[in-house]
C-alpha positions as CSV (number, residue, x, y, z in Angstrom):
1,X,0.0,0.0,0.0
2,X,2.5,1.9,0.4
3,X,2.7,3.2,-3.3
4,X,-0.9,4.2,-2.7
5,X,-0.8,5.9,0.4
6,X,2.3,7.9,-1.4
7,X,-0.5,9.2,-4.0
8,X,-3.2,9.9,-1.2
9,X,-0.5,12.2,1.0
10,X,-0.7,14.6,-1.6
11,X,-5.0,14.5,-1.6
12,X,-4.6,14.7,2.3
13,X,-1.9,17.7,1.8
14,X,-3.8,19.7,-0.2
15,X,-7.3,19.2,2.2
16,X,-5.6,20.2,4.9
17,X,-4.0,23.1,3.2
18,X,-7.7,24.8,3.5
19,X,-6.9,26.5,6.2
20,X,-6.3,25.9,9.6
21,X,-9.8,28.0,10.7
22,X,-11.7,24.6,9.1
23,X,-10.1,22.5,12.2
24,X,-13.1,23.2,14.9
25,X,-15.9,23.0,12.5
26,X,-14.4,19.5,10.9
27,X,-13.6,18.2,14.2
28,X,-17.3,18.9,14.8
29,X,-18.9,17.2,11.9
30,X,-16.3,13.9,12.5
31,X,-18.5,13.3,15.6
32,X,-21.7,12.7,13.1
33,X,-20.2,9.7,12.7
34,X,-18.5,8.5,16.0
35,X,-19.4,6.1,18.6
36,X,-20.1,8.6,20.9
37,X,-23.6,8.2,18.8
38,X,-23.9,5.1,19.9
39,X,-24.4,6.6,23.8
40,X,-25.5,10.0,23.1
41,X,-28.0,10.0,20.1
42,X,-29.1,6.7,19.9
43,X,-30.5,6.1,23.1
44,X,-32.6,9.3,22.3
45,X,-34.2,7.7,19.6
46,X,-34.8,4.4,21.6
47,X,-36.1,6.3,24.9
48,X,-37.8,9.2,23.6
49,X,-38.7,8.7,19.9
50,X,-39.2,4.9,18.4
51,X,-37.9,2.0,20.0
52,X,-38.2,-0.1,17.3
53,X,-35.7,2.1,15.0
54,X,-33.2,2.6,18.5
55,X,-32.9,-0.8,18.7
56,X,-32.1,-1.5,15.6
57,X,-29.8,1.0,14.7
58,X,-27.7,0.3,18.2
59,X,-27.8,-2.9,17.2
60,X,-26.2,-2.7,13.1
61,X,-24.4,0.0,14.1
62,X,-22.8,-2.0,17.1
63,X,-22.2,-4.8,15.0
64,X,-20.6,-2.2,12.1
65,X,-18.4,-1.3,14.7
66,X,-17.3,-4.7,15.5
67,X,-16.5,-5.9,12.2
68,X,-14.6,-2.6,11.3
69,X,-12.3,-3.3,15.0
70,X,-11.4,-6.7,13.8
71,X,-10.4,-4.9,10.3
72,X,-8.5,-2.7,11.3
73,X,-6.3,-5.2,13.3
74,X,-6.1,-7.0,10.7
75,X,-4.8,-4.7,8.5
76,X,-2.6,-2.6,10.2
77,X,-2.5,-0.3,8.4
78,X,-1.3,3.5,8.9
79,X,-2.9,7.0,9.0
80,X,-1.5,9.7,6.6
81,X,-0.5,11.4,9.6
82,X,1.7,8.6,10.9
83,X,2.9,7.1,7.3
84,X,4.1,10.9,6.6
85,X,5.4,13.8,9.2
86,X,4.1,16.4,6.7
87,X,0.6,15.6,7.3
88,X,-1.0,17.6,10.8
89,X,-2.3,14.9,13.3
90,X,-5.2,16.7,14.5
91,X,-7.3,13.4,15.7
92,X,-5.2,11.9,17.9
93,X,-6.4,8.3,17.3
94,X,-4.7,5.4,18.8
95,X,-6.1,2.5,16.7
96,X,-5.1,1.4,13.3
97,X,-6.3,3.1,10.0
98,X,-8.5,1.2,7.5
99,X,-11.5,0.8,7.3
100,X,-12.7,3.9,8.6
101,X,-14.8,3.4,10.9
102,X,-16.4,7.0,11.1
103,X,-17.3,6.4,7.3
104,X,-18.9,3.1,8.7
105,X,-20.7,4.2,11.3
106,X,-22.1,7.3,9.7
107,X,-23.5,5.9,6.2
108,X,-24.7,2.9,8.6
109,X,-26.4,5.6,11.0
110,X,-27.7,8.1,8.6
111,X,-28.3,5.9,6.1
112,X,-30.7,3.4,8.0
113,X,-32.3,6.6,9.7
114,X,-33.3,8.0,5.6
115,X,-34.6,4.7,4.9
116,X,-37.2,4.7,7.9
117,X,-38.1,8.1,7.1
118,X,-38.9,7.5,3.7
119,X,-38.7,11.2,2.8
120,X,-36.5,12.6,-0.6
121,X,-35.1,15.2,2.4
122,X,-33.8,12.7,4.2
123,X,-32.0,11.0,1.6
124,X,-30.0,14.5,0.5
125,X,-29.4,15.4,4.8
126,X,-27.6,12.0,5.1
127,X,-25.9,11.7,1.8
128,X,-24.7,15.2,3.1
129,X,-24.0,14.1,6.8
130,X,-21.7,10.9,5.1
131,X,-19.8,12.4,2.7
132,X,-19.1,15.6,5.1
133,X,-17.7,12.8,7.6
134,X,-15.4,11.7,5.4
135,X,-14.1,14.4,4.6
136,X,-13.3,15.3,8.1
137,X,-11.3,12.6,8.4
138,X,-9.5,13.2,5.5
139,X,-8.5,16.8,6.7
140,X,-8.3,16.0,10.4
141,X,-4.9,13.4,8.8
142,X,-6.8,10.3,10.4
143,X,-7.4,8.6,7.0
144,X,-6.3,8.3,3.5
145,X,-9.1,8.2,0.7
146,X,-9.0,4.6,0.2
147,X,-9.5,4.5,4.2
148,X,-12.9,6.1,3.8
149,X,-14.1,4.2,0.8
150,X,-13.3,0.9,2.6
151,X,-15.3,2.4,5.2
152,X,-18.3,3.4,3.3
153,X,-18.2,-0.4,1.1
154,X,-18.2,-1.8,4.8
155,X,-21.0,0.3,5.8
156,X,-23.3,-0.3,3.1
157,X,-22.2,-4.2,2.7
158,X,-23.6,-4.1,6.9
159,X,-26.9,-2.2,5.9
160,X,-27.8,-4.5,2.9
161,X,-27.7,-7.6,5.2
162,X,-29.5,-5.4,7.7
163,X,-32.0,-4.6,5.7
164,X,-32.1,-8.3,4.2
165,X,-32.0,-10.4,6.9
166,X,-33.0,-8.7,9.9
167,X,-36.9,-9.4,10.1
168,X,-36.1,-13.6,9.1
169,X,-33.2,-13.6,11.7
170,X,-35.6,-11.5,14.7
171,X,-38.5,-14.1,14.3
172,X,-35.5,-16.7,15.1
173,X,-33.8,-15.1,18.0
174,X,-37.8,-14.6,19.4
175,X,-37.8,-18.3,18.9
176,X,-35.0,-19.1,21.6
177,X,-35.4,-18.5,25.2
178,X,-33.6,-15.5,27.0
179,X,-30.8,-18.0,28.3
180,X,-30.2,-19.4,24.7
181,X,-30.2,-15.9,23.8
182,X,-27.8,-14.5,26.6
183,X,-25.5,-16.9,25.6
184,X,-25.3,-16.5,22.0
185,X,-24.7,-12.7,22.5
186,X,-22.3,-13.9,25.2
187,X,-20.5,-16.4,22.5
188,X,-20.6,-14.1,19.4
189,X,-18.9,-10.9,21.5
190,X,-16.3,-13.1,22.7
191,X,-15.7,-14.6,19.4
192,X,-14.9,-11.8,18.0
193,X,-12.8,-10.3,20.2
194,X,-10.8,-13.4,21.3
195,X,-10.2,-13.7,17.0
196,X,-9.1,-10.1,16.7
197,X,-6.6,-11.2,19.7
198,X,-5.7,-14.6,18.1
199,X,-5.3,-12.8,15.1
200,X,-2.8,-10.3,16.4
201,X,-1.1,-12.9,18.5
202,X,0.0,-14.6,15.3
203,X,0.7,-12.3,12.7
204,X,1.7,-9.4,14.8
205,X,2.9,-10.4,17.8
206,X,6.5,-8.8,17.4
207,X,4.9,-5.7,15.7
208,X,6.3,-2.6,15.6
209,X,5.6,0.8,13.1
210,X,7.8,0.0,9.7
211,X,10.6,2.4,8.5
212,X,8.8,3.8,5.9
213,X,6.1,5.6,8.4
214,X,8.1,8.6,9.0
215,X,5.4,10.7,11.1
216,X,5.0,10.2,14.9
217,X,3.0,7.0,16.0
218,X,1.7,6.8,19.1
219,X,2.7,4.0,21.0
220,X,0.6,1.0,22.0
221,X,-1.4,0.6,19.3
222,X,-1.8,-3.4,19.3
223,X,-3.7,-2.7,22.8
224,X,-5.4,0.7,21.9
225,X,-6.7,-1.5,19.3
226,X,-8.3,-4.6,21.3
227,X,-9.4,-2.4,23.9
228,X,-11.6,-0.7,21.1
229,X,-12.7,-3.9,19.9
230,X,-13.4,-5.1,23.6
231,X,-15.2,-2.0,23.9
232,X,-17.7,-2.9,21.1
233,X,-18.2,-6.4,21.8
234,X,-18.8,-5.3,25.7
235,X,-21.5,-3.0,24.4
236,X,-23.0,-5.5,22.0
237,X,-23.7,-7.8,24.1
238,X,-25.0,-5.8,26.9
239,X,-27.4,-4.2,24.0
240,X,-28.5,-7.6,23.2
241,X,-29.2,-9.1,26.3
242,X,-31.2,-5.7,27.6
243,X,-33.0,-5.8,24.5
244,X,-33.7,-9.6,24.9
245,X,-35.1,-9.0,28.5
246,X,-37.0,-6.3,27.9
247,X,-39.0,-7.9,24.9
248,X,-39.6,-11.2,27.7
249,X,-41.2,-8.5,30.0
250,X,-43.1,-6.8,27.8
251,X,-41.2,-4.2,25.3
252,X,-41.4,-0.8,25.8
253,X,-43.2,2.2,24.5
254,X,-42.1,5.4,23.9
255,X,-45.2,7.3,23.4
256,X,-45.9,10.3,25.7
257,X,-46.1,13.9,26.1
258,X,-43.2,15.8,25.3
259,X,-42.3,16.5,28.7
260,X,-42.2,12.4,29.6
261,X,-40.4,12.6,26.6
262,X,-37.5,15.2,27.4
263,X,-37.7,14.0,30.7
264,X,-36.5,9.8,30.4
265,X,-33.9,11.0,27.6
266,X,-32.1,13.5,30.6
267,X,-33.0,10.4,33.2
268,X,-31.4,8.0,31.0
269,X,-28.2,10.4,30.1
270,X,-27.7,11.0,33.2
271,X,-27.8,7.3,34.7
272,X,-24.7,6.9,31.5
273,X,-22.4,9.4,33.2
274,X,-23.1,8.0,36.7
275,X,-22.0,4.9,35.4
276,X,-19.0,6.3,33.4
277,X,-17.8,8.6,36.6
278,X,-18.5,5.7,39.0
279,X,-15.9,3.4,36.6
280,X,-13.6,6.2,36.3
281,X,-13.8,6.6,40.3
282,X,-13.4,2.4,41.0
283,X,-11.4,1.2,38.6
284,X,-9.1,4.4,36.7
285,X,-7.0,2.3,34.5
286,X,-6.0,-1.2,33.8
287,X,-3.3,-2.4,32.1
288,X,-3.3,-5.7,29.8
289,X,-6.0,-8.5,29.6
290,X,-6.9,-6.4,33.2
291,X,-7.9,-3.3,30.8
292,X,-9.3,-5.5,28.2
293,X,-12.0,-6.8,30.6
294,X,-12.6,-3.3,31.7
295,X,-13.3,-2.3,28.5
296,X,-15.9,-5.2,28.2
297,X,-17.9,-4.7,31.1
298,X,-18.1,-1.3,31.0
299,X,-19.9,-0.8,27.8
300,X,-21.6,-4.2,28.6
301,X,-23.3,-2.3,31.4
302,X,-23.9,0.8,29.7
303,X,-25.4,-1.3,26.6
304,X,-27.5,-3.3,29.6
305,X,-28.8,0.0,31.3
306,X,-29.9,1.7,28.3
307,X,-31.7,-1.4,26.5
308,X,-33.2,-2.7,29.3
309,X,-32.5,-0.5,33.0
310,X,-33.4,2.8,32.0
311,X,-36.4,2.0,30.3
312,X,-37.4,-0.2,33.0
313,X,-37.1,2.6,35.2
314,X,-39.3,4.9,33.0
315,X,-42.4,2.4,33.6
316,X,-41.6,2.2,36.9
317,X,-41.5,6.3,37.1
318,X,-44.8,6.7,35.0
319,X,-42.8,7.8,32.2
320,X,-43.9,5.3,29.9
321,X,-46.0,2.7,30.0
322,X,-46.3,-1.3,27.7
323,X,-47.7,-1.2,24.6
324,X,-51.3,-2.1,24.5
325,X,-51.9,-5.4,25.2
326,X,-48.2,-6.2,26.2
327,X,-47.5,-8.6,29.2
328,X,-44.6,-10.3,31.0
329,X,-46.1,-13.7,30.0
330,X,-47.2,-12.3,26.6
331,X,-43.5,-11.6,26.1
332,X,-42.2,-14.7,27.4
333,X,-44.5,-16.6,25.0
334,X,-44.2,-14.2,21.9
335,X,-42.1,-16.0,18.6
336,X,-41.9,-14.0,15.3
337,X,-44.8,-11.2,16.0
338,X,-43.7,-8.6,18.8
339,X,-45.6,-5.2,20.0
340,X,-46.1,-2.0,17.2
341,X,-43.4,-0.1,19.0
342,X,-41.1,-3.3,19.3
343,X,-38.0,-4.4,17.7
344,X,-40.0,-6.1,14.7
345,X,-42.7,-3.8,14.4
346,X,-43.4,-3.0,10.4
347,X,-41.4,-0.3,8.8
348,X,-43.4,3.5,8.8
């Protein structure tokens, strides 16, 4: 790649050659297509707006993520501002480059959300919102162009089987019980982290940045790496298994007044940074497999609280209520059908 990347330092040269004004307003955009989504903007759509869409986009998005973590380890491959010093590092990233998984994420995001809305708008706002993301990253020197189209062919590859699958593989999972289901989220996060770890074990086990990367890599990036991927697979499988119990007990509604509204997406926020400051307060740091498992369980509970503890709270706060009809038993018993506001509800 190397020859390639050669080419691209020029593209990425000449972008950031803008100006340096554009640094603030692209380091803004680039979080259109973050993770923080994933905490922040997601949960507002499960809690306050349609559960049914929340859950699903946490859930392709999560599993975007995933697949793009294992990727990049596999890759290992550079960012322009590591492969050349004359390229600004204004990201700071600590994982490896390709794909990107801001380009991911955001056509994944964006593009799902324009599909449910079904509105020509919608379609031009997140063809905007993806291409906009990747040129951020381009300019903030935290991926070449190739970077951002492997991103965006990952992306769309993830929403095609989304959109194929997901209604034949949701009247399965409803099928199993919730401890068949608890352990095949258990089995397929772990799976995919312990492969990105075998994975590096093998074929980059002595690894260190090559000659020809003459900007400044930041160091640990093996471990950076896995602790994103443990990260995503924590926060998978925490989504899954809230989402799992809380369709056994009933689902969840999210109609109300605007106030109830408002009011369960700053309840729910707000139980997130308890949970991040309590972490950060117990446990400040880990190193090695120690970190690895921190990662993990941290996102696993925050995945946990807002699939299945916040909104469990809301009910139990007069926030929101069961869709009509909706039961513990009902849920228990339910197979393929599930309630209008639930994960398989039919497509507005």
């Amino acid at each position: 790649m190397d020859a390639v990347w050669d080419v691209e330092i020029v593209v990425v040269e000449w972008i950031q050659s803008w100006g340096r004004w554009l640094e603030a307003p692209m380091e803004a955009v680039s979080v259109l297509g973050s993770q923080a989504l994933l905490v922040v903007l997601v949960p507002l759509v499960f809690w306050s707006l349609n559960a049914a869409v929340g859950a699903r986009l946490y859930l392709i998005a999560t599993g975007a993520a995933l697949v793009a973590g294992l990727l990049k380890i596999v890759l290992h491959s550079a960012r322009p501002s590591w492969f050349h010093l004359s390229v600004r590092p204004l990201a700071g990233e600590t994982t490896f480059g390709a794909p990107s998984a801001h380009a991911t994420t955001s056509l994944v995001l964006w593009g799902y959300t324009a599909l449910r809305l079904r509105r020509r708008w919608a379609w031009w706002a997140a063809a905007a919102t993806i291409a906009a993301v990747g040129l951020t990253r381009i300019y903030l020197g935290a991926h070449f162009v190739t970077d951002v189209l492997a991103g965006w062919l990952l992306g769309a590859a993830v929403l095609w089987a989304a959109l194929r699958y997901e209604d034949a593989l949701l009247a399965r999972w409803r099928r199993l019980g919730l401890p068949a289901q608890t352990g095949l989220a258990l089995a397929a996060s772990l799976v995919a982290l312990l492969a990105a770890a075998g994975w590096q074990a093998l074929f980059h086990a002595d690894w260190s940045p090559p000659e020809e990367w003459t900007g400044s890599v930041p160091p640990g990036l093996d471990h950076a790496s896995l602790e994103y991927m443990a990260g995503v697979a924590g926060g998978l499988f925490g989504g899954v298994l809230g989402l799992s119990a809380l369709a056994v007990r009933g689902w969840y509604s999210t109609a109300g007044s605007a106030v109830s509204r408002a009011a369960r997406y700053v309840i729910g926020i707000s139980g997130t940074v308890l949970i991040l400051v309590a972490v950060d307060v117990a446990v400040p740091g880990a190193a090695g497999t120690a970190g690895l498992l921190r990662e993990y369980l941290v996102f696993a509970v925050l995945g946990a609280w807002s699939a299945l503890g916040a909104p469990e709270l809301f009910l139990r706060m007069g926030l929101a209520e069961r869709p009509a009809g909706a039961s513990p038993a009902a849920g228990a018993a339910r197979t393929a059908d599930a309630p209008s506001d639930g994960p398989a509800a039919d497509r507005e």
